[in-house]
C-alpha positions as CSV (number, residue, x, y, z in Angstrom):
1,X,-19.2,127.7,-64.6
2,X,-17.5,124.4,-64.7
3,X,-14.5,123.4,-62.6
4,X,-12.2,124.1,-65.5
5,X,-13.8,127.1,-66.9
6,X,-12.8,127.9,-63.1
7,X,-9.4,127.5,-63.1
8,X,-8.8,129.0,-66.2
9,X,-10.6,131.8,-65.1
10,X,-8.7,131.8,-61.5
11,X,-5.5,132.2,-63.9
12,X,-6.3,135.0,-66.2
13,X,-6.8,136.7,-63.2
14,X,-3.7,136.2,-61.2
15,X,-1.4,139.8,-60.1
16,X,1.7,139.2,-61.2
17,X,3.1,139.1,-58.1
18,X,0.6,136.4,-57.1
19,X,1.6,134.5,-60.6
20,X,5.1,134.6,-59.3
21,X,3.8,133.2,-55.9
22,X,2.6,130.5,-57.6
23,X,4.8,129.9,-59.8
24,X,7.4,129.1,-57.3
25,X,4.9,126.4,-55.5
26,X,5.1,124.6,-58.8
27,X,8.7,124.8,-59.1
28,X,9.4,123.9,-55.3
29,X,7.0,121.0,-56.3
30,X,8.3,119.6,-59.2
31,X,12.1,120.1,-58.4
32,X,11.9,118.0,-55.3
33,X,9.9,115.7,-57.0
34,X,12.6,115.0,-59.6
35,X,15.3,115.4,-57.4
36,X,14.5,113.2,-54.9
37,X,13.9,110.4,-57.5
38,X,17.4,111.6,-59.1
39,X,16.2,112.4,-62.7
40,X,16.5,115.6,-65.0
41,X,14.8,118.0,-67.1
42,X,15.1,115.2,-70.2
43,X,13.3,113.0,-67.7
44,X,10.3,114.6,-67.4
45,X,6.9,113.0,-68.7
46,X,3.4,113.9,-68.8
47,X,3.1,111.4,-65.8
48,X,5.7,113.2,-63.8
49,X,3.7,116.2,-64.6
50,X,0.5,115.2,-63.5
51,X,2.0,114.0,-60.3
52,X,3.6,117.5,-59.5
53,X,0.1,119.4,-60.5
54,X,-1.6,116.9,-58.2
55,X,0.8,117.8,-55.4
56,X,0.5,121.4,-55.5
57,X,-3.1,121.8,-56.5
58,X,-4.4,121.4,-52.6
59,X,-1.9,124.3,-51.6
60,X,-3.1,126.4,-54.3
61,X,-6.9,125.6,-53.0
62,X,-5.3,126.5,-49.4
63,X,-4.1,129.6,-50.4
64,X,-7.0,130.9,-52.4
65,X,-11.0,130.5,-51.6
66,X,-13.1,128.9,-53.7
67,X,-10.9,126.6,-56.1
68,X,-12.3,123.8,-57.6
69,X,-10.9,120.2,-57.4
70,X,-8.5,119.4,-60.1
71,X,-9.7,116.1,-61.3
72,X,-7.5,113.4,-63.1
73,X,-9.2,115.0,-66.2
74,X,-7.8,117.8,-65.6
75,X,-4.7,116.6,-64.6
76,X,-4.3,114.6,-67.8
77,X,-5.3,117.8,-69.7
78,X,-2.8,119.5,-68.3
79,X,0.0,117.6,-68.0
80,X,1.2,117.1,-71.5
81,X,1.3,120.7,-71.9
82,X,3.1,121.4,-68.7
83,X,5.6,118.9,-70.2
84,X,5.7,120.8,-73.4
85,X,6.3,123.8,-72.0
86,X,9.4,122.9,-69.8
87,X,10.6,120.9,-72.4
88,X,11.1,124.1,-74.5
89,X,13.5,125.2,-72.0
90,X,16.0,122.1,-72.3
91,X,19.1,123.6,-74.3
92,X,21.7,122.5,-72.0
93,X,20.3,122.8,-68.6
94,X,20.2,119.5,-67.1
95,X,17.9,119.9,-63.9
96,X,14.5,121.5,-63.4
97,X,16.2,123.5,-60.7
98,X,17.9,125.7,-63.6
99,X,14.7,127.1,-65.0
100,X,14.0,130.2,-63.3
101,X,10.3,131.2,-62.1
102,X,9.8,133.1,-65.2
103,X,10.0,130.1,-66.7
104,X,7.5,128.2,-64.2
105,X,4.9,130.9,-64.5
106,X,4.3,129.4,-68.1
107,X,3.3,126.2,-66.7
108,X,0.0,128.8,-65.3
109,X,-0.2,129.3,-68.5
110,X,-0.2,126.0,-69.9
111,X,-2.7,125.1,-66.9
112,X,-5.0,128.4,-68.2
113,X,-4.7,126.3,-71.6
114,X,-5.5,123.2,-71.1
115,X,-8.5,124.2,-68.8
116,X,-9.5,125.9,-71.8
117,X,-9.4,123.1,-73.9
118,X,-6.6,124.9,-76.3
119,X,-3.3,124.0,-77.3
120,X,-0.5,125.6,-75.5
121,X,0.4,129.1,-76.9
122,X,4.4,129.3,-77.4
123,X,5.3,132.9,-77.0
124,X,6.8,133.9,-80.4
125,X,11.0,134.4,-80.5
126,X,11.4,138.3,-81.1
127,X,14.9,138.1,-79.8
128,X,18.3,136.7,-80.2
129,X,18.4,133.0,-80.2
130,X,21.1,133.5,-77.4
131,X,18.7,135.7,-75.4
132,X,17.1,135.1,-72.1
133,X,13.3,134.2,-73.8
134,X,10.8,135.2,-71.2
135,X,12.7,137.9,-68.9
136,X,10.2,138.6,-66.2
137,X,7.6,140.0,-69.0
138,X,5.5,136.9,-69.7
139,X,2.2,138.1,-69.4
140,X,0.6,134.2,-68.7
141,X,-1.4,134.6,-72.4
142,X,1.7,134.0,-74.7
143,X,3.1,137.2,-74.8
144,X,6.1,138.9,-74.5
């Protein structure tokens, strides 16, 4: 199994308590990140991105035995679909800070994605526009 075919895997098989575990590293992550260099969600870039994924990754490999390396392949997979995916949620919140976790876990999602060599599933809109979209049952394969 290759590195990717790895972490794809490694995602798919997340609890969803441990999902929500590591969905908060990435948001801990990238928040400070953008923060820290004063810029907001409209900011973000497939660069900014890939710096954040390279940040966490070693405390993802910390926490769990037997991840592979995320190379800058990888990272440049993944990136532009992380971006995508947070993108989605800028409809008037300014900072990265006001996404919740729910939100973040879809950035494992995008990661299970690109690892995959796919394009990023969108979950489909089944509610009101003026609904919360993911409310804590995003199942990290695009469904609600």
């Amino acid at each position: 199994m290759s590195a990717q075919e790895s972490i794809a895997a490694w995602v798919d098989q997340l609890t969803a308590q441990d999902a929500y575990e590591e969905a908060t590293a990435v948001r801990q992550v990238l928040v400070s990140r953008m923060k820290a260099a004063g810029q907001k969600l409209a900011d973000l870039t497939p660069e900014i991105s890939g710096a954040a994924l390279a940040e966490y990754w070693p405390g993802a490999q910390a926490r769990w035995d037997g991840l592979p390396d995320m190379d800058a392949g990888a990272i440049d997979a993944a990136a532009p679909l992380v971006t995508q995916w947070l993108k989605m949620f800028d409809d008037g919140r300014t900072a990265p800070g006001l996404l919740s976790v729910d939100d973040y876990q879809g950035v494992l999602h995008a990661l299970r994605c690109a690892m995959r060599g796919t394009g990023l599933e969108l979950p489909k809109q089944t509610t009101p526009i003026d609904a919360k979209l993911l409310g804590g049952k995003f199942d990290l394969k695009g469904k609600l």
